[in-house]
C-alpha positions as CSV (number, residue, x, y, z in Angstrom):
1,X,-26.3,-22.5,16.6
2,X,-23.3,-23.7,14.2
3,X,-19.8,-23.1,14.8
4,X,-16.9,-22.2,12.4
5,X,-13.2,-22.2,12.9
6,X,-11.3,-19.6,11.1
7,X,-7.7,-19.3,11.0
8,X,-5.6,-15.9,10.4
9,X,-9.2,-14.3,11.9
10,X,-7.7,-10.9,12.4
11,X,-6.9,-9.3,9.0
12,X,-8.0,-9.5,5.1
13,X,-9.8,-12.3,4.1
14,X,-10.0,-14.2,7.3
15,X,-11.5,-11.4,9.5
16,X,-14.0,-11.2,6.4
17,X,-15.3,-14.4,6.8
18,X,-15.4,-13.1,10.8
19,X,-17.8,-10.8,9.8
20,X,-19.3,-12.4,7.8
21,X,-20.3,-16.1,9.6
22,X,-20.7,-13.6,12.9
23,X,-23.7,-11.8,10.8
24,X,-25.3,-14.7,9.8
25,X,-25.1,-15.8,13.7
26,X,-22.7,-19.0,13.6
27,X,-20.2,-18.8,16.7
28,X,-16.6,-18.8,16.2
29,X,-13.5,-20.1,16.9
30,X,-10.6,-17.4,16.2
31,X,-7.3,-18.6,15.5
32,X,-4.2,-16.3,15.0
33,X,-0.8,-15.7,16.5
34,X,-2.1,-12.2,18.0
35,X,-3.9,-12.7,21.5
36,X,-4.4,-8.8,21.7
37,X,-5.7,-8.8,18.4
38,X,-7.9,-11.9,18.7
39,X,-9.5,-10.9,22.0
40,X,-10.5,-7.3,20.7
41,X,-11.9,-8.9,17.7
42,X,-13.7,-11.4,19.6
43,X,-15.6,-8.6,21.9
44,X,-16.7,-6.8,18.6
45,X,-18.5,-9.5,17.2
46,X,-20.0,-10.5,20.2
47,X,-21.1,-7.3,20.9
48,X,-22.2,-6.4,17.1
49,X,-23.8,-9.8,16.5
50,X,-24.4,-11.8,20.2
51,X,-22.8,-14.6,18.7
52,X,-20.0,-16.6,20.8
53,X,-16.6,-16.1,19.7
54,X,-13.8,-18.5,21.3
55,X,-10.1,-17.3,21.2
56,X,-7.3,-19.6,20.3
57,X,-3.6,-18.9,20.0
58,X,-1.7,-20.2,18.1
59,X,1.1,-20.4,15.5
60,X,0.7,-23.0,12.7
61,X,4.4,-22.8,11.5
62,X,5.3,-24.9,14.5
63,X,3.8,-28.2,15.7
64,X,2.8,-27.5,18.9
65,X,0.4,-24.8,17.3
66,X,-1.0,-27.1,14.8
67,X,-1.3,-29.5,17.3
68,X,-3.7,-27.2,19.4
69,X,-5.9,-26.4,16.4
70,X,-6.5,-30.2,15.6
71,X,-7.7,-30.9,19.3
72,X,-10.4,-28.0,19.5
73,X,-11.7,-29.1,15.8
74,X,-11.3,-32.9,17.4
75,X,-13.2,-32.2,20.5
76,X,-16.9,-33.7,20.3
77,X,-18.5,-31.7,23.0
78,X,-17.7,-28.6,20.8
79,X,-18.5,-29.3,17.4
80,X,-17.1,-27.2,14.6
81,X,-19.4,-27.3,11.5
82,X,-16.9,-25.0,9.6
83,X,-13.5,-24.8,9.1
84,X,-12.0,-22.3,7.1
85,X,-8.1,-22.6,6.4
86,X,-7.0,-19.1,5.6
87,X,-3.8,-18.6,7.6
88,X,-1.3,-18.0,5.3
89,X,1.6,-15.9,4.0
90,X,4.3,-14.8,0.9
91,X,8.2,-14.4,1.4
92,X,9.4,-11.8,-0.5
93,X,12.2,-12.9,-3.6
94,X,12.6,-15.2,-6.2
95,X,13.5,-18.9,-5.5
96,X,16.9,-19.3,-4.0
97,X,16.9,-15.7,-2.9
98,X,14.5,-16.5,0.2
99,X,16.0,-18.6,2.9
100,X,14.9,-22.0,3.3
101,X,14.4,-21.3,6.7
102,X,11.5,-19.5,5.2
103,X,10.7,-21.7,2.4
104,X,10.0,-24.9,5.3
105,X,8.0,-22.5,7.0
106,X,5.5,-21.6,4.7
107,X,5.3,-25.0,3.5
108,X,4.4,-26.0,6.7
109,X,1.1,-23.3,7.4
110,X,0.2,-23.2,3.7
111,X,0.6,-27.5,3.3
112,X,0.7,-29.4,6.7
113,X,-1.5,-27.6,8.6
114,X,-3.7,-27.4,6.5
115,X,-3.7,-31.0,5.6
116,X,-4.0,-31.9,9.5
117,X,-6.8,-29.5,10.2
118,X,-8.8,-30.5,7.5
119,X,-8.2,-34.5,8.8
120,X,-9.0,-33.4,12.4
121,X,-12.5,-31.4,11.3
122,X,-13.8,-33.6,8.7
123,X,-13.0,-37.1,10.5
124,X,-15.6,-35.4,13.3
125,X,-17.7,-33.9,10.5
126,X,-18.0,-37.4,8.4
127,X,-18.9,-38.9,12.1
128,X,-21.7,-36.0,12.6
129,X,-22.5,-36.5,8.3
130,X,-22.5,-33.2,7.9
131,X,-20.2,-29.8,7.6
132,X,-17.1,-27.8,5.1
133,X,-14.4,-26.9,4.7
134,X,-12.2,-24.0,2.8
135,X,-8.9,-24.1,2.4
136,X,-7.9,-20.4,0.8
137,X,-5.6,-20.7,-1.7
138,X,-5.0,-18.1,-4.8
139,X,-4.7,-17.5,-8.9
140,X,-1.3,-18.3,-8.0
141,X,-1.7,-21.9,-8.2
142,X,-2.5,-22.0,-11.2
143,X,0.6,-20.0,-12.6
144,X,4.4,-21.1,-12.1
145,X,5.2,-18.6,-9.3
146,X,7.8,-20.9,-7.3
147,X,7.3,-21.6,-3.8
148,X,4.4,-20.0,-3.0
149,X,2.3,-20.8,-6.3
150,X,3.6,-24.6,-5.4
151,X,2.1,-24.3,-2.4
152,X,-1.4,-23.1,-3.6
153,X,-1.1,-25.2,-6.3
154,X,-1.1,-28.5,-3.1
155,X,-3.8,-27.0,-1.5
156,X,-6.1,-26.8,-4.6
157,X,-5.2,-30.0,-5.6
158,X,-5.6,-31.5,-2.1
159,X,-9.0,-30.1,-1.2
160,X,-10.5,-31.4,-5.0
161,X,-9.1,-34.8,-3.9
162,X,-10.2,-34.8,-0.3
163,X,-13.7,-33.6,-1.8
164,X,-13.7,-36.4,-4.1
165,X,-13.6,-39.3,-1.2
166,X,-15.6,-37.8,1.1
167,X,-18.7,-36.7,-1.7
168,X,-22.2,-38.6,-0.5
169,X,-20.6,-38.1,3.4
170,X,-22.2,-34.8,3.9
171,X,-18.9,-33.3,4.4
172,X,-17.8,-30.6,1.5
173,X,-14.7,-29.5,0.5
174,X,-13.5,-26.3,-1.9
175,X,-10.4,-24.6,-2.4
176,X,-11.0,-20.7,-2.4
177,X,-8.3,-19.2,-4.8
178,X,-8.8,-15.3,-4.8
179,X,-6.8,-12.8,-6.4
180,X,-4.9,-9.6,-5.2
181,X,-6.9,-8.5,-2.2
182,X,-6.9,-5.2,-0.1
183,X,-5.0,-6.8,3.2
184,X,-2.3,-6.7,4.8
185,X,-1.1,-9.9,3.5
186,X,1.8,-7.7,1.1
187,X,2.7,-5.0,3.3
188,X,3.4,-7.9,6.0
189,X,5.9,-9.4,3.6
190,X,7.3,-5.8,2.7
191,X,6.0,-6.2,-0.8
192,X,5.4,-3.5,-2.9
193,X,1.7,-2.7,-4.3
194,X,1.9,0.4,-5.9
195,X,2.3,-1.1,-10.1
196,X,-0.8,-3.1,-9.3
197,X,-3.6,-2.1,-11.7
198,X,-6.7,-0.7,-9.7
199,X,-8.9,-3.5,-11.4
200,X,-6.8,-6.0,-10.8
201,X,-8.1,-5.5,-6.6
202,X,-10.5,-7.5,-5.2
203,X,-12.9,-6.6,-1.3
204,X,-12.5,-8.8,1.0
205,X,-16.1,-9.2,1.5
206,X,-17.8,-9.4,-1.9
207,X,-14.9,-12.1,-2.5
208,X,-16.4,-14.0,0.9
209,X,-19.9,-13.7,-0.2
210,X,-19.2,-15.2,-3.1
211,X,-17.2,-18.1,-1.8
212,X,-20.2,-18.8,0.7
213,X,-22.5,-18.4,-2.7
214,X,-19.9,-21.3,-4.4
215,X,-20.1,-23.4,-1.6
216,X,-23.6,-23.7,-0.9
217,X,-23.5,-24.9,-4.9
218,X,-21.5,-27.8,-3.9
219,X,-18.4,-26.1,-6.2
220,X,-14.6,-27.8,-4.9
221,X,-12.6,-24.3,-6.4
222,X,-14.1,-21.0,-6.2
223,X,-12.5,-18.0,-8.5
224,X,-14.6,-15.5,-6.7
225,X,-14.4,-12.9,-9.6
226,X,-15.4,-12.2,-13.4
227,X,-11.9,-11.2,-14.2
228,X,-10.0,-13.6,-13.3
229,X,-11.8,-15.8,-14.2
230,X,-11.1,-14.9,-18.0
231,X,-7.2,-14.2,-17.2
232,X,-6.8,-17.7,-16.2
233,X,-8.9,-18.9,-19.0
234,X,-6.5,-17.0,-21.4
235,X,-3.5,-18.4,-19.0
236,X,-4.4,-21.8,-20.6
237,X,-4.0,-21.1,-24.3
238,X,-0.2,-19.2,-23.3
239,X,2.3,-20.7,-24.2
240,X,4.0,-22.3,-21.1
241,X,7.6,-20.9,-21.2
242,X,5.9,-17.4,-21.9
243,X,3.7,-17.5,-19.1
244,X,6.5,-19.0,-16.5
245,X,8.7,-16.0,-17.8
246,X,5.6,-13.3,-17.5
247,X,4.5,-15.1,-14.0
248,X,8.3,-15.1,-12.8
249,X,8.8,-11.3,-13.5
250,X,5.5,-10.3,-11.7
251,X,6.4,-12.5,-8.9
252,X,9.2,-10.7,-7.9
253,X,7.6,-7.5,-8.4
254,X,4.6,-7.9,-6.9
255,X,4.7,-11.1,-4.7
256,X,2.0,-13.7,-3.9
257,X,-1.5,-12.9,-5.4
258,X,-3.5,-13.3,-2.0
């Protein structure tokens, strides 16, 4: 039986792909910050599915949490064939606003952990010639939307790369960049949802099936929906300076597209 590692397992899109890897009977690996949390979700989808689901602290804003994370996906009596990157968050403001306290922090889960945990799982994956990787990203990397659309904008750029030199390894790469989702990603960051079009929300898992779907096709980005797919095809004929001023306006209203 194959294993995946998931971080931020315990809400939105991460406890999707929970659900959904536990239904197709891989075991897990559960990372997140919440033991409680982590432990009760581990006993549902062991009792739901029968699959084995590990439990694994940890905060990936500080090295010693990174650090842990990299030895369990390093550790060749316990193979990982999966590792999904989807720990993640948005601090609410416009650039100089937020604190760079904050700023360091989130550059730190959304770009150096996940640039160490994908080097720890597909160094063991290349050895094995075989396995994935998805680091979630969003829309927003593809939109000027300051710190946090930076961020994205690394990972995307990152996993394309990364799946570049490893292609013919049987190791696969993609960068998974979702829209708004139904999570608790904005309330968490006290962000404000209620101007959001309806249509503009995407389920967590339809969007994870279709990642899954884009993966298994060898894609390195997945834009898991119809929609936005056309609003960021009509994103590249704007105008630049009209789009940083539209993207700026409904970052600070809305926050991180995640």
């Amino acid at each position: 039986m194959t294993t995946a590692l998931i971080t931020g397992s315990t809400a939105g899109i991460g406890a999707a792909f929970a659900r959904r890897l536990a239904a197709d009977g891989r075991d897990l690996v559960l990372v997140a910050r919440d033991t409680e949390r982590l432990n009760q979700q581990a006993t549902e989808l062991h009792d739901r599915h029968g699959i084995e689901a590990e439990v694994l602290t940890a905060d990936l804003a500080t090295d010693e949490g990174i650090a842990s994370v990299e030895a369990r996906l390093s550790d060749p009596k316990r193979p990982v064939d999966l590792l999904v990157n989807n720990a993640g968050f948005g601090n609410k403001g416009a650039y100089l606003d937020v604190p760079m306290v904050d700023e360091l922090k989130m550059l730190k889960v959304h770009c150096e952990a996940v640039l160490r945990l994908t080097s720890a799982a597909t160094a063991a994956m290349r050895e094995r010639g075989r396995g994935g990787v998805i680091n979630v990203a969003s829309v927003a990397a593809f939109l000027p939307r300051g710190t946090y659309g930076a961020s994205k904008a690394w990972v995307v750029q990152f996993t394309q790369g990364a799946a570049k030199d490893l292609a013919g390894s049987g190791v696969r790469l993609m960068a998974l960049c979702p829209g708004f989702v139904r999570t608790e990603f904005h309330e968490r960051a006290g962000m404000g949802t209620d101007n959001i079009p309806n249509w503009m929300w995407l389920d967590a898992d339809k969007l994870v099936a279709e990642a899954l779907s884009d993966m298994a096709r060898g894609k390195s980005v997945s834009i898991p929906d119809p929609r936005y797919k056309v609003l960021l095809g009509a994103a590249k004929v704007i105008p630049r300076n009209l789009l940083g001023g539209i993207s700026s306006r409904t970052g600070r209203k809305y926050g991180p597209t995640r």
